[in-house]
N, C-alpha and C positions, 0 to 999 in steps of 0.2 A: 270539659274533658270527656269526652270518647269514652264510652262505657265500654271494657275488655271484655273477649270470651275465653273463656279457661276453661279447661279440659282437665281434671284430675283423672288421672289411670292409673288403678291397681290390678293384679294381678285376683287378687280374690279379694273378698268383703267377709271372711267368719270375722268371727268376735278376736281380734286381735290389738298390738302396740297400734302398728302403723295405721290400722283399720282405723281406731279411735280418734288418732290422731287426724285423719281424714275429716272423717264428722267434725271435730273441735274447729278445724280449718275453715271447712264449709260453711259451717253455723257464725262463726266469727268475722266472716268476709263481710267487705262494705259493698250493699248490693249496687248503692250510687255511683259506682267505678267496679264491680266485678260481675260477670253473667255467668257461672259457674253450669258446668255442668258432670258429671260421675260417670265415667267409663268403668267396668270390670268384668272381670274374661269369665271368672267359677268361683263357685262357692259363697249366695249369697249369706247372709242372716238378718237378725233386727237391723241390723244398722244401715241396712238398704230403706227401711222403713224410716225411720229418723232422716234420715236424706231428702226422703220424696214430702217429707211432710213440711220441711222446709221450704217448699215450693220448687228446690232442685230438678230437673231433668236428669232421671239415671238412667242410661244403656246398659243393655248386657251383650258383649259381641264373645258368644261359644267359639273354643279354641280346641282343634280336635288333633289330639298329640303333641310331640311334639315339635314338628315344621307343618303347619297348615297354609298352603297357599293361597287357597281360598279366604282365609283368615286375613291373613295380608293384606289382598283384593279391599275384603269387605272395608277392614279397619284406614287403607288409604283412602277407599270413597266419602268414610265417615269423615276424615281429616278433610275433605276438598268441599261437602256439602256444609262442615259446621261452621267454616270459614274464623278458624279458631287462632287466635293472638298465640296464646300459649297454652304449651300442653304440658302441664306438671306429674311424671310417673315416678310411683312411690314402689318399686320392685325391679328385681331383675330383666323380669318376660317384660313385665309394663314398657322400660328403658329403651329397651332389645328390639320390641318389633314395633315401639313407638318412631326409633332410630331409621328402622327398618321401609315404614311406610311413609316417611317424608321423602325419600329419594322418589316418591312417585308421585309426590303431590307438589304441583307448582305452587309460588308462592308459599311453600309451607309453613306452616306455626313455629315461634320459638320451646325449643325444649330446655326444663328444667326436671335433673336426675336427680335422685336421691342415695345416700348411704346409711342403713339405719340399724347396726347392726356390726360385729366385728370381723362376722363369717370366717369364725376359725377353724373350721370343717369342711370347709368349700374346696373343690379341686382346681387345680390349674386351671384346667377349660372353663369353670366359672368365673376367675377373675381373668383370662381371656376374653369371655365375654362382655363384663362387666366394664371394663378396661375401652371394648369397643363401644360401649354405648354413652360412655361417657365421656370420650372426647369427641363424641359425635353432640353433645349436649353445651348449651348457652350456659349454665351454669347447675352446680352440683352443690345440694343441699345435705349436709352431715348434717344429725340430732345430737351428736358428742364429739368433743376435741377426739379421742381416745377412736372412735371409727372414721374420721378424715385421715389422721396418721396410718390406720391398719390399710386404708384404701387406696392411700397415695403408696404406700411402700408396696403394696402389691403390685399395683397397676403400672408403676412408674409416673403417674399422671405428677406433677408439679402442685405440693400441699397448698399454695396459695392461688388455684385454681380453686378449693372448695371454701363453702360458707359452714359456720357452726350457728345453726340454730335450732337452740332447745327446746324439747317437748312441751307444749303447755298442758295446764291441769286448770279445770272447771275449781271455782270455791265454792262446794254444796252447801246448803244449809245444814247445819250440826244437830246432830239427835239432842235432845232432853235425856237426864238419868233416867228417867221411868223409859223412855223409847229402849236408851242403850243397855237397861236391864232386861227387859221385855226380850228384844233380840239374844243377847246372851241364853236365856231360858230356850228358847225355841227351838237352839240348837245344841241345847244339850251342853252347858257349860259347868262345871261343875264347881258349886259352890265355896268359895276362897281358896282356886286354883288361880294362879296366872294363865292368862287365856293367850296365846300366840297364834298367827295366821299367817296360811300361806296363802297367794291370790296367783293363778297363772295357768298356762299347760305341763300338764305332766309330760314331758318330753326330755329327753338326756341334756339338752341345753340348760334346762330349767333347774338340773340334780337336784329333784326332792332326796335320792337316794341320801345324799348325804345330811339331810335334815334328821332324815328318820333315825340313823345313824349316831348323831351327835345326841337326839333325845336316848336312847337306848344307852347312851355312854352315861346318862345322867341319874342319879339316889332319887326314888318317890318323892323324896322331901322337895327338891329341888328341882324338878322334874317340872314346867307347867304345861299344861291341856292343851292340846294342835289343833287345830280344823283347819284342810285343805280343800279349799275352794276353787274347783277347777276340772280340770279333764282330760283327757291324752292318752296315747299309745300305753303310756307306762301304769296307769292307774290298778289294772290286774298283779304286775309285779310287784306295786307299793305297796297293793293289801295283803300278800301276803309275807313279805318281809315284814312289812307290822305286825301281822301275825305271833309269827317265828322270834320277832326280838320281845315279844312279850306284852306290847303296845298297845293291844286292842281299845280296853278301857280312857287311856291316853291319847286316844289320834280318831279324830271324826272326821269322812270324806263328804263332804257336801256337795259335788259334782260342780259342774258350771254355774253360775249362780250371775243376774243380772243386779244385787242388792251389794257387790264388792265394796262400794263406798259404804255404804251403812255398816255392811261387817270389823272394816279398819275403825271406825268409830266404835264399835261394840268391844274391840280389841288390846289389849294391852300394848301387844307389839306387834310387828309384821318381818316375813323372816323370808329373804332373797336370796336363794344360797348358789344362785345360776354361776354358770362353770366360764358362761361369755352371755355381754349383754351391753347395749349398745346405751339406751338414755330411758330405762326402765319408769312406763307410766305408774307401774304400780307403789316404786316406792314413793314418787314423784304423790298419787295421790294420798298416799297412808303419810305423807308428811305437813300434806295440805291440812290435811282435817284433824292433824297432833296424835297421829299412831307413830310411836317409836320405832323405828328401824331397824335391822340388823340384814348386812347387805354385805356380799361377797367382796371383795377389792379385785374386782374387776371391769374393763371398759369405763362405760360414764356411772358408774357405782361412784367411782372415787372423786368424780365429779358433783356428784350430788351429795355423798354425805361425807362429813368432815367425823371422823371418827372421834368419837368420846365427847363430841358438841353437838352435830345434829344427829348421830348417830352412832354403831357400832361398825365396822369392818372385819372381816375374818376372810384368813388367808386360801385364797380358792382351793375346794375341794378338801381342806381341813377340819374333820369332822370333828377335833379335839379342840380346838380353836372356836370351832362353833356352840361346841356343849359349855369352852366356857362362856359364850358372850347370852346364849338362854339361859345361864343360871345368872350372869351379873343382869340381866334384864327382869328377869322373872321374879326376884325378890328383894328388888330396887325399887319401890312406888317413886322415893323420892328423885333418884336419877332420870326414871321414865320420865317423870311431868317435867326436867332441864329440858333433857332432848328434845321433848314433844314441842317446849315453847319458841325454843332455838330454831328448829327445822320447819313450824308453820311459819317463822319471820322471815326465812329462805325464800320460801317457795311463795310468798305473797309480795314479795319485793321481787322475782326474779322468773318466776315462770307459771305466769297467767296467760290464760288462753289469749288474751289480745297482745299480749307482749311476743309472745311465737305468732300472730295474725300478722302483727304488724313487721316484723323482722321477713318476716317472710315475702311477705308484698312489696315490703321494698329491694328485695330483690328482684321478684318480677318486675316492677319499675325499672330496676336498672338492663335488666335483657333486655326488653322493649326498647329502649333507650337506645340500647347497643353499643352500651361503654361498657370499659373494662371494668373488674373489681376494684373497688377506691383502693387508694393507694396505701391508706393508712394503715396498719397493722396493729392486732394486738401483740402482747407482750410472747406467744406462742408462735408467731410468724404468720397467722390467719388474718385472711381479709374477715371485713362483717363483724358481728358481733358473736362474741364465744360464751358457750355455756360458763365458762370460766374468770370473764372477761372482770368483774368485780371483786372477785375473791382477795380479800387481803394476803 
């Protein structure tokens, strides 16, 4: 068999879901049948570095505004010189002007699009666009039942037009207690508090507001220790409503942090209180490695954790709801260590990195192929295999 050239293209590389997801991709491909290569327009990070050291070829093609002609130009020549099988774009722009530049390239590559994500703040014109570029595409890759359904009702596209395949998550090696103690100290944990963690961007998507919130609704006693690991527009407003609700002592901001897995293990629990969110890596890995959950009921949340078995749910934007599920978590050991064991059996029966490797490549298999989606359906109406697809 004919070794393929694939083209991933995102739209930027900072430290993000999809970005990760990218690398896991990369890293996990069979190089005996894939020749991979990393498109992306702005904003690199490390994760460009992990790429290249893979022996990956990354491009960077600058995208100035936004309608670049020249861009265009550049990015069809790139399609006609890399004489590329397929081109897999994980973003909007990626989709858009990936879409864009195959009307200029003969012979052009097969496209696969992506949905990753609910985009409930998007305007018309973006699912206008979105819309466009994806029935211009061979097939369309959802990371949650929950964002196929918001993408098909938006766009009108036809839901068994998309695949559901879920995020994978790396299984790291587990700290020792003296490790997970040691880290705890380091950052300041305080002595027979419940320790909770947030992991992510501070961004209105993300509402820490609402975390901060539910802690402040909660008695000293009951009340356990935060550290938010992460960074964003909103980071200025969070300190000081932590301030103002009294919290200082309570709430440690640790910025961005490259050590997020090691933190979830150092952690009692991990706390997702996002307002929309599509197939979230973070609680995907705090379940991997046996950190308790507490996850909004929204998007692929409600796909991932089974409330009161592998996790907690609380009702979006419910800050009452939340305070109570950080008090039944925070002074629960015994509950913690069910859910922890429940939801590491999830996620090592159902979303390891070669299991999203491998769902994935068989669908580029099948574009290449140039058959339609199998015929067979899960019990949701989706072709392919659903994040859902085993659930009792």
């Amino acid at each position: 068999m004919a070794v393929k050239r694939l083209l991933v293209v995102s739209d930027e590389m900072e430290v993000g879901g999809s970005q990760r997801q990218i690398t896991h991709l990369l890293t996990g491909l069979d190089r005996t049948r894939w020749q991979p290569e990393l498109l992306y327009f702005r904003n690199p990070s490390f994760l460009i570095g992990e790429v290249e050291d893979l022996g990956i070829a990354v491009r960077h093609l600058p995208k100035q505004g936004r309608f670049d002609p020249g861009f265009v130009l550049r990015y069809a020549a790139l399609l006609r010189s890399g004489r590329y099988d397929l081109v897999h774009a994980f973003s909007l722009t990626a989709e858009l002007w990936t879409a864009v530049a195959r009307l200029l390239v003969p012979h052009a590559p097969r496209q696969v699009s992506s949905v990753r994500g609910l985009y409930l703040s998007e305007s018309p014109q973006f699912w206008k666009l979105k819309r466009f570029a994806l029935s211009r595409s061979d097939a369309v890759i959802a990371n949650a039942l929950a964002c196929a359904k918001a993408a098909s009702t938006h766009t009108g596209i036809a839901l068994d037009r998309f695949d559901v395949v879920a995020n994978g998550v790396d299984i790291p090696a587990m700290l020792d207690e003296n490790q997970r103690a040691a880290l705890r100290h380091s950052i300041g944990v305080p002595h027979g508090r419940a320790f909770g963690l947030f992991v992510g961007r501070l961004v209105r998507e993300k509402n820490p507001a609402c975390l901060v919130r539910a802690l402040a609704g909660l008695s000293m006693q009951s009340r356990p220790w935060l550290a938010i690991a992460g960074d964003g527009p909103l980071r200025d407003d969070l300190g000081m409503m932590v301030a103002t609700s009294g919290l200082t002592a309570d709430v440690s901001f640790l910025g961005e942090r490259r050590d997020a897995i090691a933190l979830m293990q150092a952690a009692d629990f991990l706390v997702l209180p996002s307002c929309q969110e599509g197939m979230s890596n973070a609680v995907l890995e705090a379940m991997a490695v046996g950190c308790p959950v507490i996850a909004s009921a929204v998007g692929g949340n409600r796909e991932l954790v089974e409330d009161r078995r592998t996790g907690l749910l609380f009702a979006n934007d419910d800050h009452h709801a939340l305070g109570a599920c950080l008090r039944r978590m925070g002074t629960d050991p015994a509950f913690r260590a069910r859910l922890s064991a429940e939801a590491q059996d999830q996620v090592h029966a159902r979303h390891t990195v070669p299991t999203m490797v491998a769902d994935t490549t068989a669908i580029y298999d099948r574009v290449l192929r140039g058959t339609e989606p199998r015929a067979s359906r899960n019990r949701d109406g989706l072709p392919g295999r659903s994040a859902v697809d085993d659930r009792p």
